[in-house]
N, C-alpha and C positions, 0 to 999 in steps of 0.2 A: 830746293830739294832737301829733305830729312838726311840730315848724314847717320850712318853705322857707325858701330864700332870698330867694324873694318875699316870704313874710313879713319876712324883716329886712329886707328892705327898706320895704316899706309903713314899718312900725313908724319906722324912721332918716330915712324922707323923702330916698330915693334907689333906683337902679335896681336890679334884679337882680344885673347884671354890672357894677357899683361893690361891692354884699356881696362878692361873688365875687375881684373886686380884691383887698379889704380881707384879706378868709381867707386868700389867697395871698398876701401880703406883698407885693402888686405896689407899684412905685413910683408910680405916674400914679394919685395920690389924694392929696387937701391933707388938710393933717393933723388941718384942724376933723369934714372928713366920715369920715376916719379914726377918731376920736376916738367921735365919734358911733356909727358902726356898732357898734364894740366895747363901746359900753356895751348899745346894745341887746345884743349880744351875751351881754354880760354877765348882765345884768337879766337876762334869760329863759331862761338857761342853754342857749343853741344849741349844738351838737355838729354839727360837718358829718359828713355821711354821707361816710365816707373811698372809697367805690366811685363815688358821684356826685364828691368833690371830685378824684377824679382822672382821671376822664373830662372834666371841664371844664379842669382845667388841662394835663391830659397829664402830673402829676408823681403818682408813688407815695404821696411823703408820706413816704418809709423812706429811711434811709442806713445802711450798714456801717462797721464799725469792722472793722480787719484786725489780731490779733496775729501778729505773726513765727513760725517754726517752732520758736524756742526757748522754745515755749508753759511748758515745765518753769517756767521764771524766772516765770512766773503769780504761784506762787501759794509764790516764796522773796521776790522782790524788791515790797516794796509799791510800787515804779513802776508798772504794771500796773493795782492796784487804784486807785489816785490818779488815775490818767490817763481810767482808766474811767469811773469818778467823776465827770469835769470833764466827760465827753462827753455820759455820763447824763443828768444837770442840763442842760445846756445843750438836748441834744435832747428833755428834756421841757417845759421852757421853750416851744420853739416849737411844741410841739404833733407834733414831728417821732419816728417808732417807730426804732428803732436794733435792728440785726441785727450779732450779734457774730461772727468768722467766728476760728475756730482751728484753728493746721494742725499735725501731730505730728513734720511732718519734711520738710525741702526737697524730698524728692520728692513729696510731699503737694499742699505750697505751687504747685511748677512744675507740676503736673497740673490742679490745680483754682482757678489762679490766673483764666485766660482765661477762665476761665465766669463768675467775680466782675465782672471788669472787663466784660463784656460783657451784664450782668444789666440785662433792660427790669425786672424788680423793686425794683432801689434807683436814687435818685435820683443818688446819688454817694457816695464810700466817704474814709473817712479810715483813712490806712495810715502804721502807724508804722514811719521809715526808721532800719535800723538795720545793715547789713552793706555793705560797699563795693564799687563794681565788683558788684552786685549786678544778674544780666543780666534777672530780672524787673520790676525798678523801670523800663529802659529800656522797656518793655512799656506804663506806665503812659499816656506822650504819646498813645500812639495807642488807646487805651480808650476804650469809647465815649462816658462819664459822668463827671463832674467830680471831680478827685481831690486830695485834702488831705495832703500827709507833716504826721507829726509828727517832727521832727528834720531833720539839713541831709540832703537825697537829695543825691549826687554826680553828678546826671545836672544839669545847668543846664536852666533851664526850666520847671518844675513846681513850682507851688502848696506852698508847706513852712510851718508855724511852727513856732519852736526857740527856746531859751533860748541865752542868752550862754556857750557852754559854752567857750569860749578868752579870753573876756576873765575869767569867773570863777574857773579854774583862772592865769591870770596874779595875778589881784588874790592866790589863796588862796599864790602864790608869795612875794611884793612882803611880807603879813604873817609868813610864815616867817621870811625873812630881815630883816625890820625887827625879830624879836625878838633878834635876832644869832645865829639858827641857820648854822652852816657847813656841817657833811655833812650836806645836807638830798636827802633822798630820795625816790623816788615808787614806788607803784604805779600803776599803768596801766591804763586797760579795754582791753578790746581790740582790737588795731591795725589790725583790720579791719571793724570800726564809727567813723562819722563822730564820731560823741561821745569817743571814745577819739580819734581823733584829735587832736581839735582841744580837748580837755584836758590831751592830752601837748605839747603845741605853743606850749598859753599859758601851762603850767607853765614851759616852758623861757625861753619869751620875758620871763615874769618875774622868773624868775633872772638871766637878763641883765640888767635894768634895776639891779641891785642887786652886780653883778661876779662873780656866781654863777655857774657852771656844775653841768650834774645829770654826774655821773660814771656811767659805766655800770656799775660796781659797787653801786651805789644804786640802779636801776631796777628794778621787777620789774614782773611782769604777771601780770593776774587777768581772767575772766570774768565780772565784777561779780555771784559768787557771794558768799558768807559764809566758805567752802571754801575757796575760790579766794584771797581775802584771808589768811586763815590760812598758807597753802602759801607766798604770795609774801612774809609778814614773816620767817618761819622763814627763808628766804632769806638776807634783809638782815637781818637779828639780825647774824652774823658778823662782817660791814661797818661795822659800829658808828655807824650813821647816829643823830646827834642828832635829826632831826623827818624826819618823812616826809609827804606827801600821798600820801591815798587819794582814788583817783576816783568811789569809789563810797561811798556811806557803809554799805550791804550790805559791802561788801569790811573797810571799816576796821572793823568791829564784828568779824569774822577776825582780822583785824590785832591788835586790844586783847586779844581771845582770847590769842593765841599770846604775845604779850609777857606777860601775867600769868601763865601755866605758866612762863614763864620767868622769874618773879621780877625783873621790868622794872618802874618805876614811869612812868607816866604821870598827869601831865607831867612829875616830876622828874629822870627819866634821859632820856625823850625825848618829843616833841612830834609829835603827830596830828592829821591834820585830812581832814574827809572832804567830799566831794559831793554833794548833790541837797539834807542836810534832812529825810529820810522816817523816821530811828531813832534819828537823834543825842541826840533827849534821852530815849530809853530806857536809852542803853549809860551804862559805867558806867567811871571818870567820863564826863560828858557829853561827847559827842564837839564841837567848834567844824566847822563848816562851811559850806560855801555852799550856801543853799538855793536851790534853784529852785521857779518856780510851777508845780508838775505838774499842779495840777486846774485850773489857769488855762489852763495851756497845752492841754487838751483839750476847755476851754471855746470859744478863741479858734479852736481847729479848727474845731468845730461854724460859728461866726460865719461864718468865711470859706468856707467850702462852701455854709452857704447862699446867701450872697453870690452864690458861682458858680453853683447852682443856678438863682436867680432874676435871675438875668442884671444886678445893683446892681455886681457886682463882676468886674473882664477881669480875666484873669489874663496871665501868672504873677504870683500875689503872694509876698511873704515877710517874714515878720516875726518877728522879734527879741528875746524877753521878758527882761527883765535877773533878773542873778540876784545876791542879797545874803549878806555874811559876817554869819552866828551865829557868835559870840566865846562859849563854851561854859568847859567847864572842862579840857581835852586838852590847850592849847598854853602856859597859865602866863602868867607873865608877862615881860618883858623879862630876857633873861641877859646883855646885854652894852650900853654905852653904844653910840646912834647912830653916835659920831665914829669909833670903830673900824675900822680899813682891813679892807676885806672880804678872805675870803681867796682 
């Protein structure tokens, strides 16, 4: 026999619309009768009727997850798969179905953008920000249902969580040059994504902390492909850069590519270091980089939409996930004493 909510209730020794509370994460329930209801829950393996629990609460039960139009990066860059991952988990966790929306191409994306945002079907969407001055993200304030970036949106205002991607790319500078690297180099993501930014930005800022400057003969740019990486070291080969940072660690596995066709040893003729964490210790030698927490940060998505969902959390929130150096086998070890005047 199907059990009610009356049933879990009888059973918990409380009302109807206290189960009903409980199933909905409502807040106005102490946490013994909380406690309670979910074990009845528990015990007796109730399952709410998902067509009844949303007629009562007025919520679907469903959120989206939104990949950008450069859907290609799916299924080259494990960002994608990681970040999916984190959102999975999370919304299976709360009991919550996850609709995944994929677009082939910005005119795809601006056509069938308005019908997402506008969906009495999902309860709120998490969309990962990824291209600047981006005229649909400004779209998102006025959507009718609660919206999550993943990464910094350039529009102020909106719900985001993002890794430390400028103070990471600073710190991954501060070790370059502590190991007495001087023509130290970078590749770049790209300059028209906030992550690319604001990697290129704490790279520099950490060279200055150390009397550094990046020279523009040392700079190149990648699409945080693998391709992309490869293109932009054949570049800076010529330039003779002692260390370079990659923004991507997709990119710098390009990078180690192209230097080993060319009979470059790493670490001993020059020093790599890449971003995110997602392949570093497949490439070979191990790549050192800064990881971030990608399926954390799709987790913490999940967290704070429901949040705004169920009205626990006002927004705009935004929050900040730090991101740590992996010391690998790419950068060696120290080539020059501290005391040395920088150049």
């Amino acid at each position: 026999m199907q059990l009610t909510l009356q049933d879990i209730g009888r059973l918990a020794g409380v009302s109807r619309s206290t189960v009903s509370r409980v199933i909905n994460d409502h807040a106005a329930v102490s946490p013994d009768v909380r406690a309670r209801v979910l074990e009845v829950i528990e015990r007796t393996g109730y399952t709410p009727n998902m067509a009844a629990r949303s007629l009562v609460s007025g919520k679907s039960g469903v959120i989206g997850l939104v990949i950008p139009s450069r859907v290609h990066s799916l299924f080259e860059d494990p960002y994608f798969s990681r970040l999916i991952a984190g959102v999975t988990s999370a919304a299976n966790e709360a009991g919550t179905t996850l609709s995944l929306f994929l677009f082939q191409s910005e005119e795809e994306e601006a056509a069938l953008y308005p019908r997402v945002l506008s969906s009495r079907f999902l309860d709120g969407l998490i969309i990962t920000a990824t291209r600047m001055a981006d005229p649909l993200v400004a779209r998102i304030k006025d959507g009718e249902i609660p919206v999550v970036m993943v990464g910094r949106p350039d529009v102020p205002g909106l719900n985001s969580v993002d890794v430390d991607n400028k103070g990471g790319a600073r710190q991954a500078a501060v070790h370059l040059a502590d190991l007495g690297h001087r023509r130290i180099g970078m590749i770049a993501a790209p300059s028209n994504t906030t992550a690319g930014v604001d990697r290129s930005e704490g790279f520099v800022e950490g060279l200055a902390t150390r009397g550094r400057a990046l020279h523009p003969s040392l700079r190149a740019e990648g699409d945080f492909s693998s391709s992309s990486g490869y293109a932009a070291m054949q570049k800076l080969i010529p330039n003779e850069p002692d260390a370079v940072f990659v923004a991507s660690d997709t990119m710098a596995a390009g990078a180690l590519r192209a230097l080993r066709e060319r009979g470059i040893r790493v670490p001993q003729d020059i020093a790599i270091m890449g971003f995110d964490g997602l392949v570093s210790n497949v490439t070979s030698p191990r790549l050192t980089t800064m990881h971030q927490p990608v399926t954390e940060t799709g987790r913490r998505a999940v967290r704070v939409l429901a949040g705004l969902v169920n009205g626990t959390l006002i927004g705009p929130v935004s929050e900040v996930l730090p991101v740590d150096l992996v010391v690998r086998e790419t950068c060696g070890t120290s080539i020059r004493t501290t005391t040395e005047a920088p150049a």
